[in-house]
ROMARDO-394730 format. One line per field, with one value per residue: x, y, z of N, C-alpha, C in turn; residue number from 1; residue in three letters. Coordinates in steps of 0.02 Angstrom, whole numbers, plus 32768, in hexadecimal, padded with zeros to 4 digits. Layout:
BEGIN
nu = (X, ...)
nv = (Y, ...)
nw = (Z, ...)
cau = (X, ...)
cav = (Y, ...)
caw = (Z, ...)
cu = (X, ...)
cv = (Y, ...)
cw = (Z, ...)
pos = (NUM, ...)
code = (ALA, ...)
END
This chain:
BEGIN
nu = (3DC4, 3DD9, 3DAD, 3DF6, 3E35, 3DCF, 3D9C, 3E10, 3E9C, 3F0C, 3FBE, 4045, 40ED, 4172, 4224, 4212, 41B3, 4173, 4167, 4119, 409C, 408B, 4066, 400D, 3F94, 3F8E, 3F68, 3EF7, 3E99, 3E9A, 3E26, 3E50, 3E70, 3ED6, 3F28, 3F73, 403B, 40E2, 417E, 41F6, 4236, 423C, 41BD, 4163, 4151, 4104, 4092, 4065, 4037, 3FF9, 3F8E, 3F57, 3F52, 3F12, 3F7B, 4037, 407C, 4131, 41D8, 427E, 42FB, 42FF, 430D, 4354, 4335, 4320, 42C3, 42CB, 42F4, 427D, 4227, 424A, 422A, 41AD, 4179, 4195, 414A, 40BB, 409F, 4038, 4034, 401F, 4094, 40D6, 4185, 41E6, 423E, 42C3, 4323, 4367, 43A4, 43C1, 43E1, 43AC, 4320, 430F, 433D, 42D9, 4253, 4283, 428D, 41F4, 41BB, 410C, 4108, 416D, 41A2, 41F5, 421B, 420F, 41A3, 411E, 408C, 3FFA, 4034, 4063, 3FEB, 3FAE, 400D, 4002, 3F66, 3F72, 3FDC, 3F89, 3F06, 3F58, 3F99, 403A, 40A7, 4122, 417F, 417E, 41D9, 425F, 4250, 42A0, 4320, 432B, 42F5, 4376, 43DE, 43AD, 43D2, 4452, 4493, 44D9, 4542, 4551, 459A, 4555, 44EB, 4555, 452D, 44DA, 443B, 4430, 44C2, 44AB, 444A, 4484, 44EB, 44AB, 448A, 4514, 453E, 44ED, 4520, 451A, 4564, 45B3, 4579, 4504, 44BE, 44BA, 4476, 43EC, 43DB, 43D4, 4446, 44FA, 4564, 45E9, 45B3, 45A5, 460F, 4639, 45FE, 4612, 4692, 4684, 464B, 4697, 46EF, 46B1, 4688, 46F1, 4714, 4769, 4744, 46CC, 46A5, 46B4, 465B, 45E2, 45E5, 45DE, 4552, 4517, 4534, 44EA, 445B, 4423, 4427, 4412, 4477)
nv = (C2D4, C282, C207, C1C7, C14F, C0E5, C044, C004, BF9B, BF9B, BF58, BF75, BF9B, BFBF, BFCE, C038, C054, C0D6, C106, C0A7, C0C4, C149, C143, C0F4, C137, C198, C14C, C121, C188, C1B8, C161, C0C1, C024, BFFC, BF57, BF01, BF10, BEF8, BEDD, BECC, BE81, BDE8, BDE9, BE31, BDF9, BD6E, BDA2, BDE5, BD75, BD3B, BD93, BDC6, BE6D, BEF5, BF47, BF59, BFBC, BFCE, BFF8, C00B, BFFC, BF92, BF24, BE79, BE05, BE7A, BF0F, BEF3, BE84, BE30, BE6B, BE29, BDAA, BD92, BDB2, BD4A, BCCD, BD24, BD70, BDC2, BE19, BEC8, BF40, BFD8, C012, C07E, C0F3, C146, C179, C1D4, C182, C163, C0D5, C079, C094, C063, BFC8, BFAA, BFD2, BF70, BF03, BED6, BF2C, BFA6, C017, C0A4, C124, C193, C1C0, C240, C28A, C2D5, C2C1, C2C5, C2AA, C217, C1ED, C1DF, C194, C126, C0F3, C0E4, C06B, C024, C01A, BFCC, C010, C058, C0B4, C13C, C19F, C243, C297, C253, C20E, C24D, C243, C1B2, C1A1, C1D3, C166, C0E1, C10A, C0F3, C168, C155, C146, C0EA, C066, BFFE, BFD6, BF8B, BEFD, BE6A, BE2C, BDBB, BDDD, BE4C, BE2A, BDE3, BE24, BE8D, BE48, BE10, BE90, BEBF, BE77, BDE4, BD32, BCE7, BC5C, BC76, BCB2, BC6E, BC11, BC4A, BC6B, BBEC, BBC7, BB8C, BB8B, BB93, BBD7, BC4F, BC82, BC9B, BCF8, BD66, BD79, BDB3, BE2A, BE74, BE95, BEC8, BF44, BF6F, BF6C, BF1E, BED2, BE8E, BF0D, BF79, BF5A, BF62, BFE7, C02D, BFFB, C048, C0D3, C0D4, C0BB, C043, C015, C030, C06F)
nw = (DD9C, DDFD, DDE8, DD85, DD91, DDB0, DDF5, DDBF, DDF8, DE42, DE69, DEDE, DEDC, DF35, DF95, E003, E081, E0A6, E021, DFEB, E00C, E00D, DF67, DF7A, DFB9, DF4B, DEDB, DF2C, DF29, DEA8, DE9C, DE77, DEA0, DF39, DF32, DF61, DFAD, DF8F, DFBE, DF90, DEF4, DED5, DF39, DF04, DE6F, DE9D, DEFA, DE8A, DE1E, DE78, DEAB, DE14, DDE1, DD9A, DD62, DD88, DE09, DDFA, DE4C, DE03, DE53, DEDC, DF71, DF50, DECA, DE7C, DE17, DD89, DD61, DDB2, DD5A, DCEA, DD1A, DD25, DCCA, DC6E, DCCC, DCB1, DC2A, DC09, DC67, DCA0, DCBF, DD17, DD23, DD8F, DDC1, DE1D, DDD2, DD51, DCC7, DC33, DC15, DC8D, DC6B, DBD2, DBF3, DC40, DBE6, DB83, DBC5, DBD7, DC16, DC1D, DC29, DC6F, DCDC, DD22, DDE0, DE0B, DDC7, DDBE, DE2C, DDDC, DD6E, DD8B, DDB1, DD3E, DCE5, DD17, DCFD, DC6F, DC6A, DCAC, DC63, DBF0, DB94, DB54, DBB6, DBCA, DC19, DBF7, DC17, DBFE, DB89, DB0B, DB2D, DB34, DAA7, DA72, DAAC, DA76, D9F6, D9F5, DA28, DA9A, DB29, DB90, DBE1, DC1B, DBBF, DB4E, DB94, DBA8, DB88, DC0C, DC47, DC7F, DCE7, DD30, DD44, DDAB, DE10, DE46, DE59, DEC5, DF17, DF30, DF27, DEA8, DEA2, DEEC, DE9C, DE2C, DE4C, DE62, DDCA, DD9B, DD5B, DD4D, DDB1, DD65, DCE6, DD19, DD3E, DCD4, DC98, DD01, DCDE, DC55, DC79, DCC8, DC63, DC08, DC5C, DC9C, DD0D, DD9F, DE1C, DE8C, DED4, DE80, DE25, DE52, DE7D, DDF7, DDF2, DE28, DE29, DDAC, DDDF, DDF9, DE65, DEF2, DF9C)
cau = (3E08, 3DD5, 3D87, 3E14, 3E62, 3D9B, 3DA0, 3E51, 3EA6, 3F6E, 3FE6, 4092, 412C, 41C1, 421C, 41FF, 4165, 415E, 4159, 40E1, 4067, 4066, 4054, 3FC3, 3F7B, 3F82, 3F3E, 3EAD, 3E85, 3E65, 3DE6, 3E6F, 3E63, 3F28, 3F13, 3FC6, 4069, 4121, 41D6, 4237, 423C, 4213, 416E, 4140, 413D, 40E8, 4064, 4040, 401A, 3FA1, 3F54, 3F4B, 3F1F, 3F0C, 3FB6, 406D, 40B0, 416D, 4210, 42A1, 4323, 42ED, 4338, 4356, 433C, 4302, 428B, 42D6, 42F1, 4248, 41F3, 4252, 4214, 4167, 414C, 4189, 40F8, 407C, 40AC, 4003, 4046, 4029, 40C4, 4101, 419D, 41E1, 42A8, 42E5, 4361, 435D, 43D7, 4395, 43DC, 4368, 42BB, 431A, 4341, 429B, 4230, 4294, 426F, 41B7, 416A, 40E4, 411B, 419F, 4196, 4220, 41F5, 4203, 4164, 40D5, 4051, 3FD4, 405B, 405D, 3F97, 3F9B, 4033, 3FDF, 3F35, 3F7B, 3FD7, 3F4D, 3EEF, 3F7E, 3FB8, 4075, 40BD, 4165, 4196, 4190, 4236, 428E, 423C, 42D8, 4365, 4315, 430B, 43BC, 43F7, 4398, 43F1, 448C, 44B7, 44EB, 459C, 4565, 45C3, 453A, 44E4, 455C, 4521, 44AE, 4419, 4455, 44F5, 448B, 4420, 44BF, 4505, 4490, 448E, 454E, 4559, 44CE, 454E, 44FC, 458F, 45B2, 4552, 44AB, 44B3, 44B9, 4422, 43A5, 43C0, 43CA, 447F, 4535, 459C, 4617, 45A1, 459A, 4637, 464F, 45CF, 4643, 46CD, 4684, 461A, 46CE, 470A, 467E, 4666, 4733, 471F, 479F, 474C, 4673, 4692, 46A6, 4612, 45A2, 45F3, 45BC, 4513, 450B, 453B, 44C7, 4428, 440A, 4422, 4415, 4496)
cav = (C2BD, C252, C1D0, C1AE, C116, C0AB, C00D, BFF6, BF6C, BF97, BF52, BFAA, BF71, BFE9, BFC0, C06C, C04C, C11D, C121, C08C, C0F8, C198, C129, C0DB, C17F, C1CC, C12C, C124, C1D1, C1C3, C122, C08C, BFFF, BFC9, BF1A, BEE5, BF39, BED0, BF07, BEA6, BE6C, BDBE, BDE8, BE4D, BDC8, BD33, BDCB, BDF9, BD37, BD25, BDD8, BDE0, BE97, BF14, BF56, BF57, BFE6, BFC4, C01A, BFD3, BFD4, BF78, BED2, BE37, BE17, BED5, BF1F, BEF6, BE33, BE3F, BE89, BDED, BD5F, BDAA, BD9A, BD03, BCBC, BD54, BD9D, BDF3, BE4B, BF10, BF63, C012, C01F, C0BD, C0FA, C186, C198, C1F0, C17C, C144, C081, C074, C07D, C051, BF92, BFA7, BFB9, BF2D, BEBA, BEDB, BF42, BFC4, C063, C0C2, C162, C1BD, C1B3, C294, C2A1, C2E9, C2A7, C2C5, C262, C1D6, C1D6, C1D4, C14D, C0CA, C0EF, C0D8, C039, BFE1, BFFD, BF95, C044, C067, C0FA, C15C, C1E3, C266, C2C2, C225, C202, C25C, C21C, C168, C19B, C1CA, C146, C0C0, C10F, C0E6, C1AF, C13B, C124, C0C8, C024, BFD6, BFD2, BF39, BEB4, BE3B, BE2A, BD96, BDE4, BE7D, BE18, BDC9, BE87, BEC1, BE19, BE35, BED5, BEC1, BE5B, BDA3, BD18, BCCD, BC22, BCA3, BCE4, BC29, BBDE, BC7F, BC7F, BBB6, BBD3, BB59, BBC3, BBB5, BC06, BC95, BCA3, BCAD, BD37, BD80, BD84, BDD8, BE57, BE9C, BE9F, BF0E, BF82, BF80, BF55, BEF2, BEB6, BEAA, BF4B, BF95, BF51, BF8C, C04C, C02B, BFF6, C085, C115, C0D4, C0CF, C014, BFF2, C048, C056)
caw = (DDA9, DE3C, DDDB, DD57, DD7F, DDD6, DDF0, DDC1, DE2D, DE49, DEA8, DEF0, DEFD, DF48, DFDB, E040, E099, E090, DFD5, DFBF, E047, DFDF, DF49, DF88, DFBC, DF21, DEBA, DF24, DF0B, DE6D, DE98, DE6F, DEE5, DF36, DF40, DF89, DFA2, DF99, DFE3, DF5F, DEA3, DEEB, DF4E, DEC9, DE3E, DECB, DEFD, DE3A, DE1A, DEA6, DE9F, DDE4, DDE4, DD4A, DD72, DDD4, DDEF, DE17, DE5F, DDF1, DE81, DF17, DF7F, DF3A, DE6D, DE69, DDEF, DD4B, DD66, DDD7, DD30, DCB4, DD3C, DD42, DC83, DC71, DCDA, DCA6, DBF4, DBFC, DCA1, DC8A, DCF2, DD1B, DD3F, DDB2, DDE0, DE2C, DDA7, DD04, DC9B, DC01, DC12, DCA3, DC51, DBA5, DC19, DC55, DBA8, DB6B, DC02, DBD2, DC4D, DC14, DC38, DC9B, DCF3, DD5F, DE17, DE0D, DDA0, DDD6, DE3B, DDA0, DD30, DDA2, DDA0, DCDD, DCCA, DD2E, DCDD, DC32, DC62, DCC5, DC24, DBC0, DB7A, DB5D, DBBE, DBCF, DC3A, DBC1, DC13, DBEA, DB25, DAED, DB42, DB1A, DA71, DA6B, DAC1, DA40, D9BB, DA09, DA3C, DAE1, DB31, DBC7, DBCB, DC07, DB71, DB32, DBB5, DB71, DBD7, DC35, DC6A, DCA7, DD10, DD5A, DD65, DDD0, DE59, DE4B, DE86, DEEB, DF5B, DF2B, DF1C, DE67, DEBC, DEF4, DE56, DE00, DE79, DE51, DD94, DD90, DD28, DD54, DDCB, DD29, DCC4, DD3C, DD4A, DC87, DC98, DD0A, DCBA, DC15, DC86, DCD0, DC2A, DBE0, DC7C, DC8D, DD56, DD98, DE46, DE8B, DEED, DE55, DDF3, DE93, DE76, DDB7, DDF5, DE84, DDFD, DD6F, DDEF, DDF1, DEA0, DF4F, DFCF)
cu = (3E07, 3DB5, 3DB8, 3E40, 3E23, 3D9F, 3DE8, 3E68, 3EF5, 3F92, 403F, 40BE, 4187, 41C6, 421D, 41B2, 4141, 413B, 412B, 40A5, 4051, 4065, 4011, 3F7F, 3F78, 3F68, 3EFB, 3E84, 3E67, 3E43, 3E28, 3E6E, 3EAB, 3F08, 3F2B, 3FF5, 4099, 4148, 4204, 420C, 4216, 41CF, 4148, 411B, 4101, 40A0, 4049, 401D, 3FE4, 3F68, 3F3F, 3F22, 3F3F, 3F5F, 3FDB, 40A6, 40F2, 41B9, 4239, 42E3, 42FB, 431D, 432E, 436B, 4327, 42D6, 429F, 42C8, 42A7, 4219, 4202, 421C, 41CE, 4152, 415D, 414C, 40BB, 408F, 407A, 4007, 404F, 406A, 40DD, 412D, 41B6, 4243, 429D, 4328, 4353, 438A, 43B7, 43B2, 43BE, 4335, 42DB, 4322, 42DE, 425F, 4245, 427E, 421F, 4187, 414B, 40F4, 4141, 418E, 41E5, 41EA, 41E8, 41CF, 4140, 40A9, 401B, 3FE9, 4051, 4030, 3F95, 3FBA, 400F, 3F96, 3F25, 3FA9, 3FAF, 3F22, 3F1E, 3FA5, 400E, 407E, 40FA, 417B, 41A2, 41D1, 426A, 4282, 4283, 4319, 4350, 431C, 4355, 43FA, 43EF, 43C9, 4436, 44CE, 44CC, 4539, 4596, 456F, 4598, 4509, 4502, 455C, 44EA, 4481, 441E, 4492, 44C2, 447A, 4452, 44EE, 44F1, 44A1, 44C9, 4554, 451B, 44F2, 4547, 4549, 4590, 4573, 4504, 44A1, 448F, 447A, 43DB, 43A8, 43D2, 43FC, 44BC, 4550, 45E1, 4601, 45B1, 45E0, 4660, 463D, 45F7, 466F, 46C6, 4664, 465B, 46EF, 46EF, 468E, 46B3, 4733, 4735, 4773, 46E8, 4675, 4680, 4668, 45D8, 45B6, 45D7, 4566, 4501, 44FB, 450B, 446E, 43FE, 43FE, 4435, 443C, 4473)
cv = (C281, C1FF, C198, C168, C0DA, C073, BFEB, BFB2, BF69, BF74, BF6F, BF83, BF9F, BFCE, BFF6, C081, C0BB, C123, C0F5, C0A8, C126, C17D, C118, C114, C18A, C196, C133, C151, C1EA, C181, C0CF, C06F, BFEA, BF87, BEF1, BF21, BEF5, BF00, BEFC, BE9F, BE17, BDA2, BE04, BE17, BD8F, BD6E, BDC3, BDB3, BD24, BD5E, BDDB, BE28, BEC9, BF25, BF5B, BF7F, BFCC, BFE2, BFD8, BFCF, BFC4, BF32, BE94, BE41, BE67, BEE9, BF13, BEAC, BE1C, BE3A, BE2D, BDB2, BD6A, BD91, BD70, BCD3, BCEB, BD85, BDDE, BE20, BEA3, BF37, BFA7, C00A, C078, C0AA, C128, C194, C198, C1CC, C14F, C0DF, C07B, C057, C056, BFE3, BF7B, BF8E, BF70, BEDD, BEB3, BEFC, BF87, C00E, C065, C109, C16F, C1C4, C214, C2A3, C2B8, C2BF, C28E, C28A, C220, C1AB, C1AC, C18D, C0F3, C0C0, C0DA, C079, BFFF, BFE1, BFE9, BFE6, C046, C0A6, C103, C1A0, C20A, C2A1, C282, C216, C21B, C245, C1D0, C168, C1A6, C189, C0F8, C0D2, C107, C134, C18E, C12B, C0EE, C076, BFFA, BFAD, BF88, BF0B, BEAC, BE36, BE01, BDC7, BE17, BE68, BE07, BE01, BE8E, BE88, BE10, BE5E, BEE0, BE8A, BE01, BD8A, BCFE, BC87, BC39, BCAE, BCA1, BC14, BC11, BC77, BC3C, BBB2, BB9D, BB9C, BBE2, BBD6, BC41, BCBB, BCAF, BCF1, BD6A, BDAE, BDB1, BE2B, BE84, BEAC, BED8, BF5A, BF8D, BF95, BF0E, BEBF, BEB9, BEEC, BF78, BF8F, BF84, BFCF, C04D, C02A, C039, C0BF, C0F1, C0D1, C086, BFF5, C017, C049, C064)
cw = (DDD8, DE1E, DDAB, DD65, DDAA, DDC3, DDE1, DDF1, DE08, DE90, DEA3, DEEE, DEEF, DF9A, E010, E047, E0A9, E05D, DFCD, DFD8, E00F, DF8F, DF41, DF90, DF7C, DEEE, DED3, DF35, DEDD, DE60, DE79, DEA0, DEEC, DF56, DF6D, DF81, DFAA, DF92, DFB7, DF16, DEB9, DF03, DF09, DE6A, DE5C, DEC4, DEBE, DE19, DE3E, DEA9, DE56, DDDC, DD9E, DD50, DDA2, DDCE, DE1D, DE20, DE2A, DE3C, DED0, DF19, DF58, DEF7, DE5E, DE2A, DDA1, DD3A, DD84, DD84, DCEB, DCC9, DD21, DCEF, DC52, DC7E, DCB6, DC76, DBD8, DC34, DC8D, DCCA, DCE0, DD41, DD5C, DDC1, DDDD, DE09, DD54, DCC9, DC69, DBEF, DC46, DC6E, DC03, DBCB, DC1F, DC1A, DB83, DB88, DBF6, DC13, DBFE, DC18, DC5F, DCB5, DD4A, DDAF, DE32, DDCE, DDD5, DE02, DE23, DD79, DD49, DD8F, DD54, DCCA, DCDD, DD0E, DC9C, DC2D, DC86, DC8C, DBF0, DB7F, DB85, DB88, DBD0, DBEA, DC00, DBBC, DBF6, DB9F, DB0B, DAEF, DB35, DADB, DA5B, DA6B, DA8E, D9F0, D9BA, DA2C, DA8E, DADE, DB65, DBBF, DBF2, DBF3, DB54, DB65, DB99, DBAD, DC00, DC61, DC98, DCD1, DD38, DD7F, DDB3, DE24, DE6F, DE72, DEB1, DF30, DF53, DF08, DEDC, DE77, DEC2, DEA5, DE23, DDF9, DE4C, DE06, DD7A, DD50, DD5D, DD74, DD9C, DCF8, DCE5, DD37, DD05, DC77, DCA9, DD02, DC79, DC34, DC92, DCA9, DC09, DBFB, DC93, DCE5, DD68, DDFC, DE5B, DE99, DEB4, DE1A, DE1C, DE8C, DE3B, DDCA, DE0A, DE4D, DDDA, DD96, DDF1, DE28, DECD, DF88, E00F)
pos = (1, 2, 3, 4, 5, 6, 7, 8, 9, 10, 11, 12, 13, 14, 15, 16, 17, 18, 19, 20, 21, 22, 23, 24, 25, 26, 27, 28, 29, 30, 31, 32, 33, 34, 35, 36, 37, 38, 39, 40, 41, 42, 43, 44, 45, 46, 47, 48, 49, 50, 51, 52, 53, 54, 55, 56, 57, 58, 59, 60, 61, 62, 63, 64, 65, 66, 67, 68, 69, 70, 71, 72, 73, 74, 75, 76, 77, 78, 79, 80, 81, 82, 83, 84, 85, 86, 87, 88, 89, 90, 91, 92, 93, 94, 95, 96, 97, 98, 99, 100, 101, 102, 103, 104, 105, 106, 107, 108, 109, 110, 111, 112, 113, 114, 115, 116, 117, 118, 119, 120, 121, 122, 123, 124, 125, 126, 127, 128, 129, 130, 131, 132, 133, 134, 135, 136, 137, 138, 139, 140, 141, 142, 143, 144, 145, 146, 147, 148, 149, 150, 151, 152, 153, 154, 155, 156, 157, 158, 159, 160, 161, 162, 163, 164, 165, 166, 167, 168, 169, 170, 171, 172, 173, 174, 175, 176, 177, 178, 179, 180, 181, 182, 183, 184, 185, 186, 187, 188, 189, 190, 191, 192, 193, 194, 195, 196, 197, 198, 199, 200, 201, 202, 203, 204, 205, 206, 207, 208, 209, 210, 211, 212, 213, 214, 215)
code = (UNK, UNK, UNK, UNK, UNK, UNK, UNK, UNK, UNK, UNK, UNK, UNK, UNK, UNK, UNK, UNK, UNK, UNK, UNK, UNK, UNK, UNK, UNK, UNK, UNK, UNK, UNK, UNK, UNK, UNK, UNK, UNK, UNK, UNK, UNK, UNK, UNK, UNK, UNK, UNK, UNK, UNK, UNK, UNK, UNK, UNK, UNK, UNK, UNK, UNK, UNK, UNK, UNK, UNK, UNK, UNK, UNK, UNK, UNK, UNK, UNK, UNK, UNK, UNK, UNK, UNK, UNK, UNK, UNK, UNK, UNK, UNK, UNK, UNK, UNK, UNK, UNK, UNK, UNK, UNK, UNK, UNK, UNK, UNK, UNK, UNK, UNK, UNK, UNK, UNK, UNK, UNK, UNK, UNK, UNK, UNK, UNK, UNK, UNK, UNK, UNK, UNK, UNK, UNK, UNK, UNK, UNK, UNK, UNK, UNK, UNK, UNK, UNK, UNK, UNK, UNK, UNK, UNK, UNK, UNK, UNK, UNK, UNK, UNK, UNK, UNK, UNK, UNK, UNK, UNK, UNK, UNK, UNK, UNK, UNK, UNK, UNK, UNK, UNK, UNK, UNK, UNK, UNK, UNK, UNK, UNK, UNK, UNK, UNK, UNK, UNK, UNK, UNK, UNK, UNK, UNK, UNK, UNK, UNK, UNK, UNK, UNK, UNK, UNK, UNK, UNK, UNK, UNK, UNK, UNK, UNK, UNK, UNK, UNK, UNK, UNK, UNK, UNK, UNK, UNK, UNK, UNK, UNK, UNK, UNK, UNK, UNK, UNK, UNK, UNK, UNK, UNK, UNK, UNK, UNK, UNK, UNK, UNK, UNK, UNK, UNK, UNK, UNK, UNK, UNK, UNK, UNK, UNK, UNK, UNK, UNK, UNK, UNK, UNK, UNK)
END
């Protein structure tokens, strides 16, 4: 058991310097080397470029662009980038966001210890993996057995969602995703339309309840 993930070379990236600890611990346990750790979606992409290491495992909510936008940037520059993402929430647009954005696997942050071992072992070798409590509700959700509204944002608006209700001004929002403040605010305008919130507070309660972002 102790040997299953040698030579490996991961790097972390959650921002509770707790969780990336007993992370680290329990990679190099079973012989994986941590290479780096990052607090944000930002370090995490900069890090993964200069460390190039077999894999990155990553929290999707954290500060800044957070782990979803974090995971787009990243394979942009590095399409051969192997990523796990991780959330403490069971909702199948999560990892369904996630697979799409191209990471490597997903796994609920209430697995196992074992599971953990296994998920990152399977995507530092370029393996797919999927929380196998979630496989179902993913498959559901693919087949459209989904109500959550949001499902119809386009992945643009999403990305704009999340820095939205993450409190970032229409202007922040513009600069980081190199868009016209009137685009954004076209974005906006169709995102409150979809998700049928009339003001940000309310996007940020949308985010809050669906598990995308941290108060």
């Amino acid at each position: 058991m102790g040997s299953t993930l040698d030579n490996l070379r991961i790097l972390l990236a959650d921002d509770h310097a707790v969780v990336r600890m007993g992370f680290r611990l329990l990679l190099e346990g079973a012989g994986a080397q941590v290479v780096g750790e990052a607090d944000s979606g930002e370090a995490a992409v900069s890090r993964f470029l200069a460390l190039k290491p077999d894999a990155l495992v990553m929290d999707v909510s954290m500060p800044g662009i957070g782990g979803i936008t974090a995971l787009e940037r990243l394979r942009a520059h590095a399409p051969e980038a192997r990523v796990l993402m991780l959330s403490a929430h069971e909702d199948a647009q999560i990892p369904s966001r996630a697979l799409k954005a191209g990471a490597t696997g997903y796994l609920s942050k209430r697995a196992e210890p074992q599971e953990f071992i296994r998920a990152v072992g399977q995507v530092a070798r370029g393996k797919r993996y999927l929380d196998p409590e979630l496989a179902p509700q993913l498959a559901l959700a693919q087949l459209g057995g989904t109500s959550d509204p949001l499902e119809a944002l386009t992945e643009k608006e999403f990305a704009v969602f999340i820095q939205l209700a993450q409190g970032r001004s229409v202007s922040e929002v513009a600069s980081s995703h190199n868009l016209s403040p009137s685009t954004v605010g076209t974005h906006l305008y169709h995102i409150k339309q979809k998700l049928n919130a009339s003001n940000a507070a309310e996007l940020t309660l949308i985010a809050v309840r669906s598990g995308l972002i941290e108060v």
